[in-house]
N, CA, C and O atoms as a Maestro MAE file, in Angstrom:
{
 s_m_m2io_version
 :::
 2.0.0
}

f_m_ct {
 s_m_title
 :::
 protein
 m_atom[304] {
  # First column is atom index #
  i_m_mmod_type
  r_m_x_coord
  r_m_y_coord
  r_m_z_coord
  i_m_residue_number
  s_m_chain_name
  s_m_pdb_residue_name
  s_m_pdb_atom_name
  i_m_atomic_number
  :::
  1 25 -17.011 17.645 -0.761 1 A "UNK " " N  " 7
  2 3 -16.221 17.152 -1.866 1 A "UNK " " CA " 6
  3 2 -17.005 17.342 -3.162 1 A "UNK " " C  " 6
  4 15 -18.211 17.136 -3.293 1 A "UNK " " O  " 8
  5 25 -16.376 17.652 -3.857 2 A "UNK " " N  " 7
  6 3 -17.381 17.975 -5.606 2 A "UNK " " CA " 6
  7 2 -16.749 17.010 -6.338 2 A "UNK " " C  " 6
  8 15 -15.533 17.093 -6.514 2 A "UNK " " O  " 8
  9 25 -17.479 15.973 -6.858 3 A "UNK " " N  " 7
  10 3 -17.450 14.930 -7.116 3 A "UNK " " CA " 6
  11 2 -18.175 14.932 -8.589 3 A "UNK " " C  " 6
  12 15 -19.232 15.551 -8.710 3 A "UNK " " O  " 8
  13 25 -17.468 14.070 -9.979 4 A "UNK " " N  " 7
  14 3 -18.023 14.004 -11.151 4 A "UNK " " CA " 6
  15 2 -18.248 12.628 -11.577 4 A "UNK " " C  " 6
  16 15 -17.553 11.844 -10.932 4 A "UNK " " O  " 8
  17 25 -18.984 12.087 -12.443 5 A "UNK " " N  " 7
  18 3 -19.791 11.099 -12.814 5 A "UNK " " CA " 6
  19 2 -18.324 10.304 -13.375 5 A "UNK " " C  " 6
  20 15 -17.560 10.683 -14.263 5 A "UNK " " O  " 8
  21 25 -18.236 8.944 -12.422 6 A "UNK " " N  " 7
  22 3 -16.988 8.345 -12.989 6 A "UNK " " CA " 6
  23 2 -15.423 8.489 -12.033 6 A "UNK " " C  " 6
  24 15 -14.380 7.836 -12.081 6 A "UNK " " O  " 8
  25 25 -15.827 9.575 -11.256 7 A "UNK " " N  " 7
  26 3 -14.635 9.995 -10.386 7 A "UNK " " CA " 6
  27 2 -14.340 8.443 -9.539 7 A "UNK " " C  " 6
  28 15 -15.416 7.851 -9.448 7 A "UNK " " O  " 8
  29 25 -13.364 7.765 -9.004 8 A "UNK " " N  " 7
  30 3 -13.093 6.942 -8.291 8 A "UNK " " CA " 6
  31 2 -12.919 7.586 -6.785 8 A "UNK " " C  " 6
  32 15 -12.150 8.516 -6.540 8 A "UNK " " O  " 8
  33 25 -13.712 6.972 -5.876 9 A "UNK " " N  " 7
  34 3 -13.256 7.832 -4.410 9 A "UNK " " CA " 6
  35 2 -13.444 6.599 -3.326 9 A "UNK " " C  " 6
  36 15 -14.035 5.547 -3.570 9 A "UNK " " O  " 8
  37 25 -12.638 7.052 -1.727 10 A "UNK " " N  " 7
  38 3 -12.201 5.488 -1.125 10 A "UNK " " CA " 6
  39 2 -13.475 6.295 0.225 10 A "UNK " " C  " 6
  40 15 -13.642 7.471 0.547 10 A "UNK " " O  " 8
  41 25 -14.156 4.988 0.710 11 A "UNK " " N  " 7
  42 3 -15.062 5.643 1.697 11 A "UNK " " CA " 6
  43 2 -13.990 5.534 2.903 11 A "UNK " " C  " 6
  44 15 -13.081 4.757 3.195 11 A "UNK " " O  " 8
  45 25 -14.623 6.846 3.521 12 A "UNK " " N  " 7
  46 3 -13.621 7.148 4.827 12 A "UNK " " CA " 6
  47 2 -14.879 7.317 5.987 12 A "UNK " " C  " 6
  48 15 -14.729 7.815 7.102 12 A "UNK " " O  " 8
  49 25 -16.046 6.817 5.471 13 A "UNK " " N  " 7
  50 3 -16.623 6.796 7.196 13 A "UNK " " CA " 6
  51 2 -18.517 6.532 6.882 13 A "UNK " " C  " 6
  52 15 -18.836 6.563 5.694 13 A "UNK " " O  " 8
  53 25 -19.389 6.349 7.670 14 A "UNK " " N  " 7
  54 3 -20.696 6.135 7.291 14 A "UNK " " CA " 6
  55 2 -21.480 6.930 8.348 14 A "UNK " " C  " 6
  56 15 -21.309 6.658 9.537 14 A "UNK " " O  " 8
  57 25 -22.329 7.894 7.974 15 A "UNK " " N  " 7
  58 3 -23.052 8.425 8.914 15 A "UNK " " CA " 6
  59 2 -24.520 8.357 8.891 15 A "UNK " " C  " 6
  60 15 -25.361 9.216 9.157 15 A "UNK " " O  " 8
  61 25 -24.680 6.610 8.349 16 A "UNK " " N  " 7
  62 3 -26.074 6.355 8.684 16 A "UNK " " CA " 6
  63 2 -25.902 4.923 9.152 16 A "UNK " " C  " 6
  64 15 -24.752 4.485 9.179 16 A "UNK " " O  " 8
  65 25 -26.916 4.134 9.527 17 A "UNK " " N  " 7
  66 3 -26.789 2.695 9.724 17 A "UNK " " CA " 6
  67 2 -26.742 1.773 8.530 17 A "UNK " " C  " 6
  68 15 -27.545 2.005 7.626 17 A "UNK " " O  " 8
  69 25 -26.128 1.024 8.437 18 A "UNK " " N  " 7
  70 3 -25.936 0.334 6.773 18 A "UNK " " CA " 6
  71 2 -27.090 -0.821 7.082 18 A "UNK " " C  " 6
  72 15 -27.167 -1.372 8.180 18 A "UNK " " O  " 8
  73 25 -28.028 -1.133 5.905 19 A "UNK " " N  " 7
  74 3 -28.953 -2.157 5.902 19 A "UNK " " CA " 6
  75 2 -28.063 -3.419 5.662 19 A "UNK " " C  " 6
  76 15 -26.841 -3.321 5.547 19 A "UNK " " O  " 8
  77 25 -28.657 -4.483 5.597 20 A "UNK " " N  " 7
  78 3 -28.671 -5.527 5.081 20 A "UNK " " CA " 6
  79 2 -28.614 -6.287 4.196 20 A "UNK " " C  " 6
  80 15 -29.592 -7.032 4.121 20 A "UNK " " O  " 8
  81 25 -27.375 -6.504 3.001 21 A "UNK " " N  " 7
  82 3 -27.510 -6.612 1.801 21 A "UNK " " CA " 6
  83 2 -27.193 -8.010 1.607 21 A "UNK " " C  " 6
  84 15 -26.419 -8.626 2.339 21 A "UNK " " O  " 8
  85 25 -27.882 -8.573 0.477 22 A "UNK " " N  " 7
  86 3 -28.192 -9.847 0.444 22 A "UNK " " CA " 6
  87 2 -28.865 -10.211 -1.131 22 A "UNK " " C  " 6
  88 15 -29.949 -10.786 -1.235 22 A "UNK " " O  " 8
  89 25 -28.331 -9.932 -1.905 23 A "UNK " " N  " 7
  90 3 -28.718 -10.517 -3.604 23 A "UNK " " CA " 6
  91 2 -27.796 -10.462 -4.519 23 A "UNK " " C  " 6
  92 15 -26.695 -10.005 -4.212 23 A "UNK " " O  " 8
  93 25 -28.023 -10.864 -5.682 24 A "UNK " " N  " 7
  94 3 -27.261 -10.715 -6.362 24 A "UNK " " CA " 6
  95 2 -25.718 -9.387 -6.968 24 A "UNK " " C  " 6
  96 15 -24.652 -9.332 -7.581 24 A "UNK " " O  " 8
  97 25 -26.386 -8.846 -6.453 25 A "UNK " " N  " 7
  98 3 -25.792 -7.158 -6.858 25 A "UNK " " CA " 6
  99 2 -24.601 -7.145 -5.404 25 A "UNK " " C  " 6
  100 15 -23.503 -6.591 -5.365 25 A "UNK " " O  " 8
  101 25 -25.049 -7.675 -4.693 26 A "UNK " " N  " 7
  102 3 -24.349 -7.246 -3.469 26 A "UNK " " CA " 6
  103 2 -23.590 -8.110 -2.590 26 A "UNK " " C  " 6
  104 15 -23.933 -8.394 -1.443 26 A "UNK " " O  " 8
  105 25 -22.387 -8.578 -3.265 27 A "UNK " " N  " 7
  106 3 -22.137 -10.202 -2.455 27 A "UNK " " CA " 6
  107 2 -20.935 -9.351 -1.140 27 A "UNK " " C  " 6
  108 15 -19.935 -9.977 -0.785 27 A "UNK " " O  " 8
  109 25 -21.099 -8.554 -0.814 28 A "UNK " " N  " 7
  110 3 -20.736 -8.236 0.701 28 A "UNK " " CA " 6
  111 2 -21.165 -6.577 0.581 28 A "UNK " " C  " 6
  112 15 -21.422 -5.916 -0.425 28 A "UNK " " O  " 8
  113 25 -21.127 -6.107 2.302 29 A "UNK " " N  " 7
  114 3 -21.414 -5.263 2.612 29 A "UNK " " CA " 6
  115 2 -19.888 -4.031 2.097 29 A "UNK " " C  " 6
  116 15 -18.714 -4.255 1.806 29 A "UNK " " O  " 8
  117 25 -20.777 -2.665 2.210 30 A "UNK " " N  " 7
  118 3 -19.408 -1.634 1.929 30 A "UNK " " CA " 6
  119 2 -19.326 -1.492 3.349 30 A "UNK " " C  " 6
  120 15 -20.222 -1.415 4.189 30 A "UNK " " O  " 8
  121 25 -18.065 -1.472 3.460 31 A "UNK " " N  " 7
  122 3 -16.893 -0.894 4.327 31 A "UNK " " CA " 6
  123 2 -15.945 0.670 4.345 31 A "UNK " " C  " 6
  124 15 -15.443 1.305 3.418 31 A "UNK " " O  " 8
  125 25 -15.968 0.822 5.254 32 A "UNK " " N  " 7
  126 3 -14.625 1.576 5.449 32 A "UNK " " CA " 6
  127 2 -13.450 1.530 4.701 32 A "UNK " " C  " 6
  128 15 -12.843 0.534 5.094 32 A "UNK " " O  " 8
  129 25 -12.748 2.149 3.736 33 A "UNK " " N  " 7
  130 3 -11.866 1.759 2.901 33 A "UNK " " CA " 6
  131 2 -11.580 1.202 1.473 33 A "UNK " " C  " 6
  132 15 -10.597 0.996 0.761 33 A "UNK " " O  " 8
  133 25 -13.075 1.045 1.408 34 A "UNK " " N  " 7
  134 3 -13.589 0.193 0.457 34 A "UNK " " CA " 6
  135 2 -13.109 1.392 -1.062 34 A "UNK " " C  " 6
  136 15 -13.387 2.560 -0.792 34 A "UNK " " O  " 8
  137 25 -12.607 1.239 -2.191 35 A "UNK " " N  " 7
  138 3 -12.774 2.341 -3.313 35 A "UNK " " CA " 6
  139 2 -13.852 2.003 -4.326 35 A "UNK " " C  " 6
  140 15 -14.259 0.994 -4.901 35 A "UNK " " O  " 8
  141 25 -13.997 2.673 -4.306 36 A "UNK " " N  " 7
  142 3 -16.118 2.494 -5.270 36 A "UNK " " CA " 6
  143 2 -15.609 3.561 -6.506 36 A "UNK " " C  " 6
  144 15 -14.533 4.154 -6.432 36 A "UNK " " O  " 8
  145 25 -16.496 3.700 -7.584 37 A "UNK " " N  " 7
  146 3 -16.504 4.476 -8.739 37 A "UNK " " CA " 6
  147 2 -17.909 5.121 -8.652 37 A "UNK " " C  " 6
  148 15 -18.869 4.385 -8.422 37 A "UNK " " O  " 8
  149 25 -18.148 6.916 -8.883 38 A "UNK " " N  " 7
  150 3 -19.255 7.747 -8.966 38 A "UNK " " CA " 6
  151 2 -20.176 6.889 -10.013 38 A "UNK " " C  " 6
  152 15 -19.834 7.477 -11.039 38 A "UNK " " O  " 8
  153 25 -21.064 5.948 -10.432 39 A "UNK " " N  " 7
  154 3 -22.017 5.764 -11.982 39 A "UNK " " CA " 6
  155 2 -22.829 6.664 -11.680 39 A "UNK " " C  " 6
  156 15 -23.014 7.214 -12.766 39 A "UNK " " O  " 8
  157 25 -23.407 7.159 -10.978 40 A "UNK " " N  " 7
  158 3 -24.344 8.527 -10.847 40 A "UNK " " CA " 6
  159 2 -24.001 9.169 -9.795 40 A "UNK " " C  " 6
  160 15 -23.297 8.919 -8.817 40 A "UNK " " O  " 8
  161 25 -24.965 10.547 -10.361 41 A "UNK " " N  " 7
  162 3 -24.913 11.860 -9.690 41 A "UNK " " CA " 6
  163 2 -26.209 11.961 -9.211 41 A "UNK " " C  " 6
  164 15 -26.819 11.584 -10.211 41 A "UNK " " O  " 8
  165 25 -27.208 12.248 -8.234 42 A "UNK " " N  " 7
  166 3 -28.696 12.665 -8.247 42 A "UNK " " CA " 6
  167 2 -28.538 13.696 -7.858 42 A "UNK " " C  " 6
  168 15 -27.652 14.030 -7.071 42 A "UNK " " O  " 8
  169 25 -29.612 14.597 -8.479 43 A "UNK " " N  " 7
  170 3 -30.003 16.238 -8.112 43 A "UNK " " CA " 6
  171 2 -30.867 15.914 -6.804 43 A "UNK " " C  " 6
  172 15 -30.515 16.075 -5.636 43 A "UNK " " O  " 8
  173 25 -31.609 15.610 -7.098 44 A "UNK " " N  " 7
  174 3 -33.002 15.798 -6.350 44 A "UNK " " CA " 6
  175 2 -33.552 14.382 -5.941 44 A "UNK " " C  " 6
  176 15 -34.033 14.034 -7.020 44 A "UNK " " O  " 8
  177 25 -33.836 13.129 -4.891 45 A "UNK " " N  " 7
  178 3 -32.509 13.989 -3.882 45 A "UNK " " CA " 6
  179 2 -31.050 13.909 -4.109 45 A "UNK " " C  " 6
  180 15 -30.685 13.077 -4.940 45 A "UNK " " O  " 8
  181 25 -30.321 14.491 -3.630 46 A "UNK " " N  " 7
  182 3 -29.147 14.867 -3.975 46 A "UNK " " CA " 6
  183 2 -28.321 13.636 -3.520 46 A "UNK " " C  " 6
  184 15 -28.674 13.184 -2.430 46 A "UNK " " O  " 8
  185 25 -27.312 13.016 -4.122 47 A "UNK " " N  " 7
  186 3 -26.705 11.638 -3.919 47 A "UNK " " CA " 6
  187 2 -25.611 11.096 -4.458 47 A "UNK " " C  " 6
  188 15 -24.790 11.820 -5.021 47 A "UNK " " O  " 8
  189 25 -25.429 9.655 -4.359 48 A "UNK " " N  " 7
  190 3 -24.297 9.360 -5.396 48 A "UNK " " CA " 6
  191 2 -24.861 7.855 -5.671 48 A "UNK " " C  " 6
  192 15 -25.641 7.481 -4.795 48 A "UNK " " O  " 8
  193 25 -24.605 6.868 -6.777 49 A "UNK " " N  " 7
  194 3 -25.085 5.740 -7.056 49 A "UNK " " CA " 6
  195 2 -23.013 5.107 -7.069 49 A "UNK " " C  " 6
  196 15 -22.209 5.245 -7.991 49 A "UNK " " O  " 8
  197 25 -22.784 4.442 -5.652 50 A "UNK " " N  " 7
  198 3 -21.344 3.916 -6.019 50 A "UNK " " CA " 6
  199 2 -21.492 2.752 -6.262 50 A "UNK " " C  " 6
  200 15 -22.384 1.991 -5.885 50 A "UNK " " O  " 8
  201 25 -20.185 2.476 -7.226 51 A "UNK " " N  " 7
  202 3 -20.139 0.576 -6.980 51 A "UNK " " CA " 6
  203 2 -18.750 0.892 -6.894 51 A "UNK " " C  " 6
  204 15 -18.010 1.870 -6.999 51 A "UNK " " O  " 8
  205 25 -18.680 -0.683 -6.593 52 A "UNK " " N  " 7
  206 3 -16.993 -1.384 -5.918 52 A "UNK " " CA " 6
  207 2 -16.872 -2.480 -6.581 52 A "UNK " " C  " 6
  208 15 -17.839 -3.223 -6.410 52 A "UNK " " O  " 8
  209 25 -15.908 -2.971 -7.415 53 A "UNK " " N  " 7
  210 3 -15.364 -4.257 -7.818 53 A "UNK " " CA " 6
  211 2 -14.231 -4.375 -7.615 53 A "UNK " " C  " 6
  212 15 -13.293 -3.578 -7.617 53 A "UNK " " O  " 8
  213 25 -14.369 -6.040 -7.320 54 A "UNK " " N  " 7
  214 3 -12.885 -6.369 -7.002 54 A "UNK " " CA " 6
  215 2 -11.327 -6.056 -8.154 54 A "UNK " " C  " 6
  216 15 -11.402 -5.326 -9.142 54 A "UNK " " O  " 8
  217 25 -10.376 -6.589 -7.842 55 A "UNK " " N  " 7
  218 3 -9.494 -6.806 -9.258 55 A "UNK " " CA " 6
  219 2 -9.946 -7.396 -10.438 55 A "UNK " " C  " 6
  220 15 -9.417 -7.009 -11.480 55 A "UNK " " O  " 8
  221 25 -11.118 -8.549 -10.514 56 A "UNK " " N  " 7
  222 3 -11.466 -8.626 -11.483 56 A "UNK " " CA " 6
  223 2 -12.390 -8.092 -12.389 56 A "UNK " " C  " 6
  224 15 -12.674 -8.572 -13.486 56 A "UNK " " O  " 8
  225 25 -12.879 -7.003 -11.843 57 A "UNK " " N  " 7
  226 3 -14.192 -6.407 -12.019 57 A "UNK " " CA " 6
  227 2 -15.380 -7.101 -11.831 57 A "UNK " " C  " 6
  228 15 -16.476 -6.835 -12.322 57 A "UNK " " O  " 8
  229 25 -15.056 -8.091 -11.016 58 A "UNK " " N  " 7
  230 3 -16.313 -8.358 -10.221 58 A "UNK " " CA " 6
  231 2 -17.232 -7.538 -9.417 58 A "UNK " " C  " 6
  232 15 -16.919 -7.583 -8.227 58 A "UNK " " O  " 8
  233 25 -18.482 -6.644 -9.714 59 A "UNK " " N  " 7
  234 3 -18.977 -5.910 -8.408 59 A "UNK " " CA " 6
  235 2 -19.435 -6.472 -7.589 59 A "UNK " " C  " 6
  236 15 -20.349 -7.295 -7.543 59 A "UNK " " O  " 8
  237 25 -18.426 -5.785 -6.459 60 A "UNK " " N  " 7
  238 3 -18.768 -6.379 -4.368 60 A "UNK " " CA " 6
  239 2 -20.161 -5.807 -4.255 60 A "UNK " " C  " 6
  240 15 -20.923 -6.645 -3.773 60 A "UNK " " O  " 8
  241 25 -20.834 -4.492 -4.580 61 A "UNK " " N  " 7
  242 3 -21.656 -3.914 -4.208 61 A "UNK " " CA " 6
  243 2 -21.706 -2.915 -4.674 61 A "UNK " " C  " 6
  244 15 -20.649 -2.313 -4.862 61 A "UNK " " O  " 8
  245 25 -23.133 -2.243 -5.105 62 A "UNK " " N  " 7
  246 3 -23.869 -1.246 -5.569 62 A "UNK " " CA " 6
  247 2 -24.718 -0.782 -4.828 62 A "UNK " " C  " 6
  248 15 -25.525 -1.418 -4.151 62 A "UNK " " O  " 8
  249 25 -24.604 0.265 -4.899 63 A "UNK " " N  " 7
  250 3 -25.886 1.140 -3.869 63 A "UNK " " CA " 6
  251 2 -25.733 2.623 -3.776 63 A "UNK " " C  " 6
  252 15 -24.677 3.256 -3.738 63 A "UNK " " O  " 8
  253 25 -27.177 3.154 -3.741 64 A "UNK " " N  " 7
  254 3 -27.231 4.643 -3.582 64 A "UNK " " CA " 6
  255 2 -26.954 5.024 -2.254 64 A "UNK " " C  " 6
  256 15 -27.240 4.252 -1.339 64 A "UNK " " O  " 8
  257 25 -26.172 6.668 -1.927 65 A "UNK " " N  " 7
  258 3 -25.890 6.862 -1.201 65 A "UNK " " CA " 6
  259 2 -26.654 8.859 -1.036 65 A "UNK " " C  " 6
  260 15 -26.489 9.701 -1.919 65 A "UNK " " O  " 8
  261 25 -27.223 9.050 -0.050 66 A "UNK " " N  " 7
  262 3 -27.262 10.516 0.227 66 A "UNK " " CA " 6
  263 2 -26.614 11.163 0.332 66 A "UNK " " C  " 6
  264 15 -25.668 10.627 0.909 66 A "UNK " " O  " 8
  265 25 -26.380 12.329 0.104 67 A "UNK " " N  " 7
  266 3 -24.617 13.078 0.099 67 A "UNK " " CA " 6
  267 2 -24.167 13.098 1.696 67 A "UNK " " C  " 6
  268 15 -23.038 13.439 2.048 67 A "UNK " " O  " 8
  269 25 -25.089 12.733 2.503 68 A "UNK " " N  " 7
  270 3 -25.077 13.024 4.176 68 A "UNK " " CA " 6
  271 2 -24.809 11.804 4.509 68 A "UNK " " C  " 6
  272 15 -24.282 11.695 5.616 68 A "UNK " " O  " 8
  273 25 -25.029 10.647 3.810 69 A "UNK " " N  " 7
  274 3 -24.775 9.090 4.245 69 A "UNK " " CA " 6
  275 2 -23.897 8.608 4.558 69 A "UNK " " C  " 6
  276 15 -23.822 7.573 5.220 69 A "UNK " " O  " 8
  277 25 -22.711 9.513 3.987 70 A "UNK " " N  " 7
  278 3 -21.337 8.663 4.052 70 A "UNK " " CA " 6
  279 2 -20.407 10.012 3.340 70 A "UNK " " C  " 6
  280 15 -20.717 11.063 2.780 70 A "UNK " " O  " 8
  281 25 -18.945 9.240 3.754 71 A "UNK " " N  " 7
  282 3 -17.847 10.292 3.538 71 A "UNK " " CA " 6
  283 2 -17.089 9.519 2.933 71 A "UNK " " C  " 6
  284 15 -16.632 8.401 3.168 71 A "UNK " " O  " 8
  285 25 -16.975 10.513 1.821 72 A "UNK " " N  " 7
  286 3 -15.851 10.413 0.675 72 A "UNK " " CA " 6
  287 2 -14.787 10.912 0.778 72 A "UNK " " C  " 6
  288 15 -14.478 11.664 1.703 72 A "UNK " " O  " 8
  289 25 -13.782 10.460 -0.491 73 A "UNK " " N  " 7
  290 3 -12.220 11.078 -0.065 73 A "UNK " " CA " 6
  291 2 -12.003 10.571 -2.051 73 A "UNK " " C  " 6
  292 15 -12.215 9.387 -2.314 73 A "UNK " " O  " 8
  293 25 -11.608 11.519 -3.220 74 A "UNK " " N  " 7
  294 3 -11.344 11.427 -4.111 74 A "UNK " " CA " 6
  295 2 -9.547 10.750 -4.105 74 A "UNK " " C  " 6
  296 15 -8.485 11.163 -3.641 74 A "UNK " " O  " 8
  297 25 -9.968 9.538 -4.884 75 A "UNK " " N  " 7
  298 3 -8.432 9.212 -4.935 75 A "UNK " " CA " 6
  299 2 -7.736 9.518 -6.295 75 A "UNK " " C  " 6
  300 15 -8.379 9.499 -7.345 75 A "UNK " " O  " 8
  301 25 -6.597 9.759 -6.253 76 A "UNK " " N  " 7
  302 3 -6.298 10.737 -7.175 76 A "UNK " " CA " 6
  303 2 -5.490 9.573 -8.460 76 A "UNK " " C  " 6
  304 15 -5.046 10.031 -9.514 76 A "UNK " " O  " 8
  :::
 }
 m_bond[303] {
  # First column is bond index #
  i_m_from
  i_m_to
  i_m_order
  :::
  1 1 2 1
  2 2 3 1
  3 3 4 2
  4 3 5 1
  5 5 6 1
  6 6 7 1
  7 7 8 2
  8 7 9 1
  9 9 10 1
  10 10 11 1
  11 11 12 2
  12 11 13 1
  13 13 14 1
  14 14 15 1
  15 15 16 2
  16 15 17 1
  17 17 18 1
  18 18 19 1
  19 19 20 2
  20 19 21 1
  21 21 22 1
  22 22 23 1
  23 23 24 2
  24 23 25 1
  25 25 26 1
  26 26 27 1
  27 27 28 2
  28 27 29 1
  29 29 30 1
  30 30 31 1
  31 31 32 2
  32 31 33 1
  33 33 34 1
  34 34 35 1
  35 35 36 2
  36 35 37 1
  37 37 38 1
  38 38 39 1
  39 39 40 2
  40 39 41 1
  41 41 42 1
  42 42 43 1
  43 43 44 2
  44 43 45 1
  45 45 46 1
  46 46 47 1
  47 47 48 2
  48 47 49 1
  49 49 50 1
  50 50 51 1
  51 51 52 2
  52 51 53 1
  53 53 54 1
  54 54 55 1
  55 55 56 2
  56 55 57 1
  57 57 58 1
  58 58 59 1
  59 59 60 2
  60 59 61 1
  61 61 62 1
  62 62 63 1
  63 63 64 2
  64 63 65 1
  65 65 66 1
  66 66 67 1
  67 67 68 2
  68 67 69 1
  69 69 70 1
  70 70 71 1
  71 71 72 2
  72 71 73 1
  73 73 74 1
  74 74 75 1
  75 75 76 2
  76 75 77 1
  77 77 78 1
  78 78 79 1
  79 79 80 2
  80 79 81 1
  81 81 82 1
  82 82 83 1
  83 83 84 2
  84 83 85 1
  85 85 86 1
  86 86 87 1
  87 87 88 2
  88 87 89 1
  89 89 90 1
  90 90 91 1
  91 91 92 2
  92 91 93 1
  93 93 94 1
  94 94 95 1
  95 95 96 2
  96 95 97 1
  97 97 98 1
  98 98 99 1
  99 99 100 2
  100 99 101 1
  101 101 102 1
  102 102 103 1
  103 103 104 2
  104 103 105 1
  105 105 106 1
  106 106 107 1
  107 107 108 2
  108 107 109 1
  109 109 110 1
  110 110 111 1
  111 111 112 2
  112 111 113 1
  113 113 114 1
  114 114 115 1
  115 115 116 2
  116 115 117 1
  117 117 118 1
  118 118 119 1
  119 119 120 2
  120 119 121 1
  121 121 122 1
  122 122 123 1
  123 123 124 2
  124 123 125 1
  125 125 126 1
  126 126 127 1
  127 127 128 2
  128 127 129 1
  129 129 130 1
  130 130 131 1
  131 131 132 2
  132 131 133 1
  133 133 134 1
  134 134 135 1
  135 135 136 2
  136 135 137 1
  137 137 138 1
  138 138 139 1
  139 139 140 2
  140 139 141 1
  141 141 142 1
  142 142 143 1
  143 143 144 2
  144 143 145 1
  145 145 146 1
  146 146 147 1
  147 147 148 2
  148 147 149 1
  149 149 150 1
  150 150 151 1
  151 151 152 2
  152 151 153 1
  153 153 154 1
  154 154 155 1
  155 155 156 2
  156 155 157 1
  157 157 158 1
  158 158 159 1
  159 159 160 2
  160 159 161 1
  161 161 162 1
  162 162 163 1
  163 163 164 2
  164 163 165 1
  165 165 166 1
  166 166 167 1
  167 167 168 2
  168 167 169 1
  169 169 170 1
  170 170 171 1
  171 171 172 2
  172 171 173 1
  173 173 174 1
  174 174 175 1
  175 175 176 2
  176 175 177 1
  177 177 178 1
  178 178 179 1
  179 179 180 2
  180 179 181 1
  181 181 182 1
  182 182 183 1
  183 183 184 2
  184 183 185 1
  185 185 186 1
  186 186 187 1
  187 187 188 2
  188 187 189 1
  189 189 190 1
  190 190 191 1
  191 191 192 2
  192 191 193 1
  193 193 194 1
  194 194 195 1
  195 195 196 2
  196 195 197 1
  197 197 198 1
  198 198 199 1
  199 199 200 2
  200 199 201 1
  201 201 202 1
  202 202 203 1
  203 203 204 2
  204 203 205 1
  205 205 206 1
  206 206 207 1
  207 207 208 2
  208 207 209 1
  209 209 210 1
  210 210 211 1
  211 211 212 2
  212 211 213 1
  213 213 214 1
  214 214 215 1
  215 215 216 2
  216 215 217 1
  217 217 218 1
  218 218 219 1
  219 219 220 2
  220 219 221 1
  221 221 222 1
  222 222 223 1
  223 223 224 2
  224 223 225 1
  225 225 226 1
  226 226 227 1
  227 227 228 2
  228 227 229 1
  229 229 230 1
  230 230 231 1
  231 231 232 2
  232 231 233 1
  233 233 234 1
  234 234 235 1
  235 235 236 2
  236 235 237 1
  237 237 238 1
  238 238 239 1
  239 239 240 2
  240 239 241 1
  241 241 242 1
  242 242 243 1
  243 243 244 2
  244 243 245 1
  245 245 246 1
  246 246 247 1
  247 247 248 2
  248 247 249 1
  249 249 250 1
  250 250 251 1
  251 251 252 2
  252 251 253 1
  253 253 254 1
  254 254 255 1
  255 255 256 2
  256 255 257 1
  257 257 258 1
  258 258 259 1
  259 259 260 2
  260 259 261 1
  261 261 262 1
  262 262 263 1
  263 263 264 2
  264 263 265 1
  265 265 266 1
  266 266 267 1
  267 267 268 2
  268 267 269 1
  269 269 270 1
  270 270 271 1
  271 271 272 2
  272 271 273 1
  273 273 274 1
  274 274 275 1
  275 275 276 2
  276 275 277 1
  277 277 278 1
  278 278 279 1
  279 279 280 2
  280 279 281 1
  281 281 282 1
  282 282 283 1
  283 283 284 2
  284 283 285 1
  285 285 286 1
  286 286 287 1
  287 287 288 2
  288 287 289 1
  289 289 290 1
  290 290 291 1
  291 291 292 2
  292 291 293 1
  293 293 294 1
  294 294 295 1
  295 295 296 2
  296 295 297 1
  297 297 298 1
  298 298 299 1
  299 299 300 2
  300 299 301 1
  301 301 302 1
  302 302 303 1
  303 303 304 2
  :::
 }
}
């Protein structure tokens, strides 16, 4: 998927083990289904920085992802 800084996309699957999140930034884990927004791009290593907020723009969770970590799906 070619993906740009800001793109909105819904996760459709995880192909690593998800840690343990637990602070401020992160008041639940990402899920399956979940729609997150691109705030970064990384080159090197190559990645994505998503977050997810609720309807109020509350963010559920932030976190970097490896382009191999997980599967995206651009929602249009």
């Amino acid at each position: 998927m070619k993906s740009k800084q800001y793109a909105v996309v819904r996760l459709k699957g995880f192909n690593v083990q998800m840690p343990e999140l637990a602070d401020e930034c992160h008041l639940r884990q990402p899920r399956v289904g979940d729609v997150a927004t691109i705030v970064e791009i990384y080159l090197e290593p190559a990645g994505y920085e998503l977050e997810c907020s609720d309807g109020g723009g509350i963010t559920q969770w932030l976190m970097a992802f490896g382009l191999g970590d997980v599967e995206l799906e651009l929602v249009q």
